[in-house]
C-alpha positions as CSV (number, residue, x, y, z in Angstrom):
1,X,105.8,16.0,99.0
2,X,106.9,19.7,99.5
3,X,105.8,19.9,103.3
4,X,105.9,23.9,103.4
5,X,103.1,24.0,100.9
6,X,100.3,21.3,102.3
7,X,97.2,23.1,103.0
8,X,97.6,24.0,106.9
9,X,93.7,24.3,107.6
10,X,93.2,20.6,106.2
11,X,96.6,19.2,108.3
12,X,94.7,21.1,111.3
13,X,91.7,19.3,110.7
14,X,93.3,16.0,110.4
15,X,94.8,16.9,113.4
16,X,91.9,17.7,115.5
17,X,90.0,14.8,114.0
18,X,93.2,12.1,114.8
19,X,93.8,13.3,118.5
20,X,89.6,12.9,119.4
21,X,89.3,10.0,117.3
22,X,92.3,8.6,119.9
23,X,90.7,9.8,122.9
24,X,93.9,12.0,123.9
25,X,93.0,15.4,125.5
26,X,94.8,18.6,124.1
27,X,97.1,19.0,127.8
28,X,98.5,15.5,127.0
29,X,98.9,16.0,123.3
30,X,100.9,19.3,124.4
31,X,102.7,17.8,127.0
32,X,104.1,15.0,124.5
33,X,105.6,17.6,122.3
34,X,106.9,19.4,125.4
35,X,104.6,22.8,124.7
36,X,102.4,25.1,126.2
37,X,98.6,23.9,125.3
38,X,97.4,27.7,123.9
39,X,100.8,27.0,121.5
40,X,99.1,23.3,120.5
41,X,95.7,24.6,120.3
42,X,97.6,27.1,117.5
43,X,98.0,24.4,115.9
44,X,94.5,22.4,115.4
45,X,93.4,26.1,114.8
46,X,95.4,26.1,111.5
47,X,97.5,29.4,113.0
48,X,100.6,27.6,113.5
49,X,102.4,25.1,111.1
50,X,104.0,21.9,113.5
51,X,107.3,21.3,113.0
52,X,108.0,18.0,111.0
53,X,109.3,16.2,113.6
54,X,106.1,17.6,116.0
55,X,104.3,16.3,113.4
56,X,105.7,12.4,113.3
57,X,105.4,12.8,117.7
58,X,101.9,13.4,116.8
59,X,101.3,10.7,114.4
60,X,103.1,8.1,116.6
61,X,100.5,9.2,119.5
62,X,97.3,9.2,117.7
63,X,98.8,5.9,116.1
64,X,98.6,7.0,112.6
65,X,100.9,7.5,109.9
66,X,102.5,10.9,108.9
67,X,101.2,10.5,105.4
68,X,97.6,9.9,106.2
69,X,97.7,13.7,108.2
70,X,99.1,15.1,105.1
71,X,97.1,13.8,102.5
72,X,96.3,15.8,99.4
73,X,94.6,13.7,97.2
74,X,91.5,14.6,98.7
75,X,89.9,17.2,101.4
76,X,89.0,15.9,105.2
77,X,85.2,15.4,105.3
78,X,83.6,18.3,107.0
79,X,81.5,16.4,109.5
80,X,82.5,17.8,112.7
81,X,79.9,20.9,112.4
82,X,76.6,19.5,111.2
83,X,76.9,16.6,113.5
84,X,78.0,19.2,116.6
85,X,75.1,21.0,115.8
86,X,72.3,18.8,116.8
87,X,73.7,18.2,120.1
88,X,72.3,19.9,123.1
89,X,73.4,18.0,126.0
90,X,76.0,17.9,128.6
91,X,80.3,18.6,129.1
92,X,80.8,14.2,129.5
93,X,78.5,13.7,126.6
94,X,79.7,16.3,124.6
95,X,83.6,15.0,124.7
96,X,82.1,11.8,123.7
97,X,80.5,12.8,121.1
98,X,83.6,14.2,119.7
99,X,85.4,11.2,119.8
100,X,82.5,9.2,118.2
101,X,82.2,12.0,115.5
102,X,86.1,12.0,114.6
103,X,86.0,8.4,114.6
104,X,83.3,8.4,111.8
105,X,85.7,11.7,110.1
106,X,88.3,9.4,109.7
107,X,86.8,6.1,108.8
108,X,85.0,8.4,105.2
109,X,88.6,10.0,105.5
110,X,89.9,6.8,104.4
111,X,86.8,5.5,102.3
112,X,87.7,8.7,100.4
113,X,91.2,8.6,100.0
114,X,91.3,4.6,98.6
115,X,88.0,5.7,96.2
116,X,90.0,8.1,95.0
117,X,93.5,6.2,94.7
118,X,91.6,3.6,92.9
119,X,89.4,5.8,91.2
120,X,86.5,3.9,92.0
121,X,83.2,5.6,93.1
122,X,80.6,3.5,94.2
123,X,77.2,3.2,92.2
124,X,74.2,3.5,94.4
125,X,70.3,2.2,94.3
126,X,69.2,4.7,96.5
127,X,65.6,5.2,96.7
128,X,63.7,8.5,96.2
129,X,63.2,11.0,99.1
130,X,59.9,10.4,100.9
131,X,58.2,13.2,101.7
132,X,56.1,12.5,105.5
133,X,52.5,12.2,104.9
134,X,49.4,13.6,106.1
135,X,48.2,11.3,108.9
136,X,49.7,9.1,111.3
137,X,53.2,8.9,111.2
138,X,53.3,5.1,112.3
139,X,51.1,3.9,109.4
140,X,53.0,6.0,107.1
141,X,56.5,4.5,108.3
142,X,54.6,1.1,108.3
143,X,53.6,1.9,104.6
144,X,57.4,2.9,103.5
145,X,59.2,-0.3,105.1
146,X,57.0,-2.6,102.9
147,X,57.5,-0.5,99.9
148,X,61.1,-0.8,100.8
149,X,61.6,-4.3,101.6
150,X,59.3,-4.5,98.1
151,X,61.7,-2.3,96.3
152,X,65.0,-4.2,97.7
153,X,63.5,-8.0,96.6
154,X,63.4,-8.8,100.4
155,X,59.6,-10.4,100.3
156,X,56.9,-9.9,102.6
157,X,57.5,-12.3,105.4
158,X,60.9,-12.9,105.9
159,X,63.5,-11.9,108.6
160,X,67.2,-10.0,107.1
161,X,69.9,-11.8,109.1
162,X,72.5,-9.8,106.7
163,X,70.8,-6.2,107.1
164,X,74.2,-4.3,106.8
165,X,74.8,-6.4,103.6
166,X,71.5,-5.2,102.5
167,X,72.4,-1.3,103.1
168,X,75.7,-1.7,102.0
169,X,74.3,-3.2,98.4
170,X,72.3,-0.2,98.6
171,X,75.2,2.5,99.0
172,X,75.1,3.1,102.6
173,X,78.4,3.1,104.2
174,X,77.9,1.2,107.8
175,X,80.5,1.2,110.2
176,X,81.0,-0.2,113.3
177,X,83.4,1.1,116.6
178,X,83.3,0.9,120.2
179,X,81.2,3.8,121.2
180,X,80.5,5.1,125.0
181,X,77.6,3.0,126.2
182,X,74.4,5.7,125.7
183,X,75.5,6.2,121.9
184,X,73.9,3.8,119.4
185,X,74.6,5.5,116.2
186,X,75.0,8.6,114.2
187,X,74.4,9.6,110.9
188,X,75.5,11.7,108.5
189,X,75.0,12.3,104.7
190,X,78.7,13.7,103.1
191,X,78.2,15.2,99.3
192,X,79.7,13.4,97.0
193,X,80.1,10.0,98.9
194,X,77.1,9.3,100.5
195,X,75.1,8.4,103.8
196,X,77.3,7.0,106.8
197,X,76.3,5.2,109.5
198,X,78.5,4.7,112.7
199,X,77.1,1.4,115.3
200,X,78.3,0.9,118.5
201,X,80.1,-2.3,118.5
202,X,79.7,-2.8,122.0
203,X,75.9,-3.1,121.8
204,X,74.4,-6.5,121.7
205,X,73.7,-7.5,118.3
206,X,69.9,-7.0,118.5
207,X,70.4,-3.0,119.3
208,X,72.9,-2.9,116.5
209,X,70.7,-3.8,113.8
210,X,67.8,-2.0,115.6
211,X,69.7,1.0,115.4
212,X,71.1,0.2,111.6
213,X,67.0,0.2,110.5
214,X,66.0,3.2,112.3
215,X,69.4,5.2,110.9
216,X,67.9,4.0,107.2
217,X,64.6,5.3,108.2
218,X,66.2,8.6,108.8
219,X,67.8,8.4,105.9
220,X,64.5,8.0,103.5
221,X,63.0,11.1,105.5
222,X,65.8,12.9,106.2
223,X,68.8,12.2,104.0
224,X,70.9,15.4,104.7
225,X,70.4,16.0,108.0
226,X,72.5,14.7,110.4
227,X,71.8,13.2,113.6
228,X,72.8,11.3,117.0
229,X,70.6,8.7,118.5
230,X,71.2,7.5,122.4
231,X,70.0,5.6,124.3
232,X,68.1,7.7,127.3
233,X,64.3,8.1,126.1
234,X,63.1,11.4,125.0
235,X,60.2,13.2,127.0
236,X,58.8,13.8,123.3
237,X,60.1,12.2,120.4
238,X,60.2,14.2,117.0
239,X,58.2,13.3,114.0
240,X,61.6,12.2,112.1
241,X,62.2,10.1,115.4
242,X,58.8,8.6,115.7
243,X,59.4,7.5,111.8
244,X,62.3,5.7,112.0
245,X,61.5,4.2,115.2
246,X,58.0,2.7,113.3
247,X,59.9,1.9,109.9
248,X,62.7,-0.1,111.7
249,X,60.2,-2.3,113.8
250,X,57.9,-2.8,110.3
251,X,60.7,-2.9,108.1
252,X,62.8,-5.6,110.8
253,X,59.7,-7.6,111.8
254,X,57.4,-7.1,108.4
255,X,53.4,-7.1,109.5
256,X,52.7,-10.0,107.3
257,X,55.4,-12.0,108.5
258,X,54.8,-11.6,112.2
259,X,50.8,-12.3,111.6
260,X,51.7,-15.6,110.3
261,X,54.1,-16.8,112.6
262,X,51.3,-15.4,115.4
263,X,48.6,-17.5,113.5
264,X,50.9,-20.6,112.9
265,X,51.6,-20.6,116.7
266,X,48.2,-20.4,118.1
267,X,46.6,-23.0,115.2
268,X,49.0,-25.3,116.6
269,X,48.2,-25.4,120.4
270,X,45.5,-22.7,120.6
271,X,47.3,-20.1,123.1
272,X,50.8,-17.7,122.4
273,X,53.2,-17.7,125.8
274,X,56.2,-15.6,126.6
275,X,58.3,-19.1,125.3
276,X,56.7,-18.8,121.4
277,X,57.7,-14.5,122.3
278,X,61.3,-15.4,123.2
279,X,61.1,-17.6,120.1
280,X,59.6,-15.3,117.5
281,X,62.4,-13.0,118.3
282,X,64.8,-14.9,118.0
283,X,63.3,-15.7,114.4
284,X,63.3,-11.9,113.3
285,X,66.6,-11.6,115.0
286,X,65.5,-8.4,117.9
287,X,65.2,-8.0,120.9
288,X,62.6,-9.4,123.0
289,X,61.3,-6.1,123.7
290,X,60.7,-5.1,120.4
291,X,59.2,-8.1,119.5
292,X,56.8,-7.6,122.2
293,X,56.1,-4.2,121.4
294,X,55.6,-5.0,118.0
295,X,52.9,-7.5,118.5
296,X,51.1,-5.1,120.7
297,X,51.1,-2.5,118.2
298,X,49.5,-5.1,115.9
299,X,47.1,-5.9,118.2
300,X,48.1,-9.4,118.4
301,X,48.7,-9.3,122.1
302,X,47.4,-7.2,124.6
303,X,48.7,-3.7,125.6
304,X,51.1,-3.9,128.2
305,X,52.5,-7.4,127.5
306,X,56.0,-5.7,127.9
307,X,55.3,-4.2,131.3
308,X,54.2,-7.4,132.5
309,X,57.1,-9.4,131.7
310,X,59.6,-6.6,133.1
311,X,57.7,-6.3,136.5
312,X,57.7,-10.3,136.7
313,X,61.9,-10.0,137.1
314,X,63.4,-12.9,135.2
315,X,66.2,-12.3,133.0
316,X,65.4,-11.6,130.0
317,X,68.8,-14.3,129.4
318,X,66.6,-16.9,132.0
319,X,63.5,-16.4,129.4
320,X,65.3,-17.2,126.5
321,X,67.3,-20.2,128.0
322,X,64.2,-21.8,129.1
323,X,62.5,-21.4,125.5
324,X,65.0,-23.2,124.1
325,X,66.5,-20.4,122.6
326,X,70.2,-20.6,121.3
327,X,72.6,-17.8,121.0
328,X,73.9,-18.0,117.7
329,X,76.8,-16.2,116.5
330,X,75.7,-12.8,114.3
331,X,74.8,-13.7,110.9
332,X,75.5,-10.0,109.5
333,X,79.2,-8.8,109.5
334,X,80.7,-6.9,112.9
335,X,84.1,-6.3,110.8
336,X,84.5,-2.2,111.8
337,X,84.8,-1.5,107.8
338,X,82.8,-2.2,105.0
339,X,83.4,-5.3,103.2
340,X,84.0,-2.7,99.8
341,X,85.8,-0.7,102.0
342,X,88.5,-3.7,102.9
343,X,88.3,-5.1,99.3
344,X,89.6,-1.6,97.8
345,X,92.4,-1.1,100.2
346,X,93.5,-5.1,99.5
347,X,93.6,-3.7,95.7
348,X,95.2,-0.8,96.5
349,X,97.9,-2.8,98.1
350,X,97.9,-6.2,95.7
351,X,98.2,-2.5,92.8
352,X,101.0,-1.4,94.8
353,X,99.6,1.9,94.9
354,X,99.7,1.7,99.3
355,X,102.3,0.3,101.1
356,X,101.8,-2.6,103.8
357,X,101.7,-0.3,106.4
358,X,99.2,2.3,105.0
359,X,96.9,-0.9,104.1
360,X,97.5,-1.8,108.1
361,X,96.7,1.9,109.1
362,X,93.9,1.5,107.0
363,X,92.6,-1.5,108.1
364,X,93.4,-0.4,112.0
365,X,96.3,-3.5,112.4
366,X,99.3,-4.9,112.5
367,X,101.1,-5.1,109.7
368,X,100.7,-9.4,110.4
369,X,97.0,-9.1,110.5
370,X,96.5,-6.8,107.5
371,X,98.4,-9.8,105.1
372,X,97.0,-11.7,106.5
373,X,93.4,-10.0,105.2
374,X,95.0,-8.8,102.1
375,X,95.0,-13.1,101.5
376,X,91.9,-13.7,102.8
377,X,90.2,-11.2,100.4
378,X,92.2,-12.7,97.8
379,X,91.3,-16.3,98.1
380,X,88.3,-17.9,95.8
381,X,85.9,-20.5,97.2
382,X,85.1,-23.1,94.5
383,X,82.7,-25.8,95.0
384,X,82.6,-28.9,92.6
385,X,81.2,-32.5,93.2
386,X,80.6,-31.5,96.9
387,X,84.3,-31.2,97.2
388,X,85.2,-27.3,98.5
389,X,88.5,-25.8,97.3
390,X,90.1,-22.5,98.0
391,X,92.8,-21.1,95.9
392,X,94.5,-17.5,95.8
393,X,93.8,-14.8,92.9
394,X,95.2,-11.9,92.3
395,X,92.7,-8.7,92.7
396,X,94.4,-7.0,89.9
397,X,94.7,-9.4,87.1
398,X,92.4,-8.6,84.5
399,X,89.7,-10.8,83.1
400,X,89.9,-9.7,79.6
401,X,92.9,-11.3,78.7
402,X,92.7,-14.3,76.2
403,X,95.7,-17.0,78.0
């Protein structure tokens, strides 16, 4: 690779992206390479070319690999604008922000670079724009998540334990990261690779796959417009808002569904308590606000249910516990990466196109752990006679060939 010639406005942005993405301010960033900061900030600004051996100091400290910053087989996804754009709030949230944003820069960084090593571009089922519709905007989102769920072979009634599965099969890209506490998700549509979705890890796993649903809902509106959604209430939610808010609760806890597991209930024993609540959320896998919600806005319970249960004080935790309820480990993955996204970079390593330690940058590992999934993606489950047996294939042997 002829260093001198690397595009210096893409190394900048792989820069900027790398140090935010690790949390590191510019002062320590400049300190490490023993420089002034306006002669570092030259240097994310594209105006001054690092030195190599600045450049492995900064590759060390952002913890990855001099190769990755210099990559020309493809250009750094622009995401850093069109996500800044939409954010009015303050200086804390708007360095957090940053680091969520370069996060999700360098997760379709690397999505890109292994598509494109591989030469393998995803084919999508994505369904047509909607346009909103004259009318309420909750009927109309209630309308789209059964034309959806319709659309996607999901039924009518039924819960989706494996919702990012779902997306994913779909052509979503959904990854998950620590994020700082008030950020749920954002979203972002990049040409010529698709919608992305970033979930805070560090949410319990009924927010999660709230905030997975209402992301797709944005997506059906709103595809290429890109958005952050926290956690703090707005004053005055949007119309986009207000539809993906109604299309995850319909498209999470379908109308027909809920009404028969309502009706099942109160044939049964003739009355519906917080226990059968605590239950029925745990069936459609959400929170036992949303559930509650959602039967109110069905008119299935009465209006202010919710209030009631939050001014009584018990734990939501005490509810559950006394219902009977389990906690059951998450059905749907909570791997950071796309399952496709760890299945190409295992090929791209079992191809020796990557090294072992690009696959472990990749994979954010150890170079132990990243074997150790390279052999875990490449091992076969085979089930005869009741008896299971696992044996180890290799990802690039081809399944043409007569042996």
């Amino acid at each position: 690779m002829n260093y001198e010639n690397t595009d210096l406005s893409a190394l900048a942005e792989r820069l900027l992206a790398a140090r935010r993405s690790a949390g590191i301010t510019q002062d320590t960033a400049a300190a490490h390479l023993d420089m002034s900061r306006p002669t570092f900030i030259a240097i994310e600004k594209a105006t001054r070319r690092p030195r190599p051996e600045e450049l492995v100091k900064l590759a060390t400290l952002y913890k990855t690999s001099v190769s990755t910053l210099l990559r020309q087989e493809t250009q750094p996804p622009k995401l850093q604008p069109h996500l800044r754009s939409v954010f009015n709030g303050n200086a804390e949230d708007q360095e957090e922000l940053e680091i969520a944003i370069a996060k999700l820069t360098g997760f379709v960084d690397d999505y890109l670079f292994l598509e494109n090593k591989l030469d393998a571009q995803l084919v999508t089922n994505f369904p047509s724009r909607i346009r909103a519709s004259v009318g309420a905007v909750e009927r109309f989102a209630e309308h789209c998540a059964q034309e959806e769920r319709s659309r996607l072979n999901l039924g009518a009634h039924l819960p989706i334990y494996t919702l990012r599965e779902v997306l994913e099969d779909v052509g979503v890209h959904v990854f998950l990261d620590a994020l700082p506490s008030k950020l749920a998700g954002l979203y972002v549509f990049v040409p010529d690779f698709g919608y992305c979705v970033l979930i805070n890890k560090l949410h319990p796993k009924e927010r999660r796959r709230w905030t997975t649903a209402h992301e797709y809902g944005h997506f059906l509106m709103d595809r290429d417009k890109p958005g952050v959604d926290y956690l703090r209430p707005m004053q005055r939610k949007p119309e986009n808002e207000k539809f993906a808010d109604a299309f995850a609760a319909a498209f999470l806890m379908p109308e027909a569904g809920v009404q028969r597991r309502f009706y099942e209930e109160v044939e049964r024993k003739s009355d519906f308590n917080v226990g059968d609540l605590c239950r029925m959320a745990d069936y459609f896998a959400v929170s036992l606000m949303a559930m509650t919600l959602r039967l109110e806005s069905l008119n299935l319970i009465g209006r202010g249910s919710w209030d009631a249960i939050k001014e009584a004080g018990v734990a939501v935790k005490e509810l559950k516990r006394e219902a009977g309820v389990q906690e059951l480990p998450d059905a749907d993955s909570v791997d950071t990466f796309p399952d496709r996204y760890k299945l190409l970079a295992v090929q791209a390593w079992s191809s020796e196109k990557i090294s072992t330690g690009t696959l472990a940058k990749l994979l954010r590992c150890s170079v132990v752990e990243a074997r150790e999934i390279a052999y875990r993606c490449a091992e076969v489950q085979f089930d005869e006679d009741g008896i299971s047996e696992r044996f180890s294939v290799n990802l690039t042997d081809s399944l043409l060939t007569v042996r």
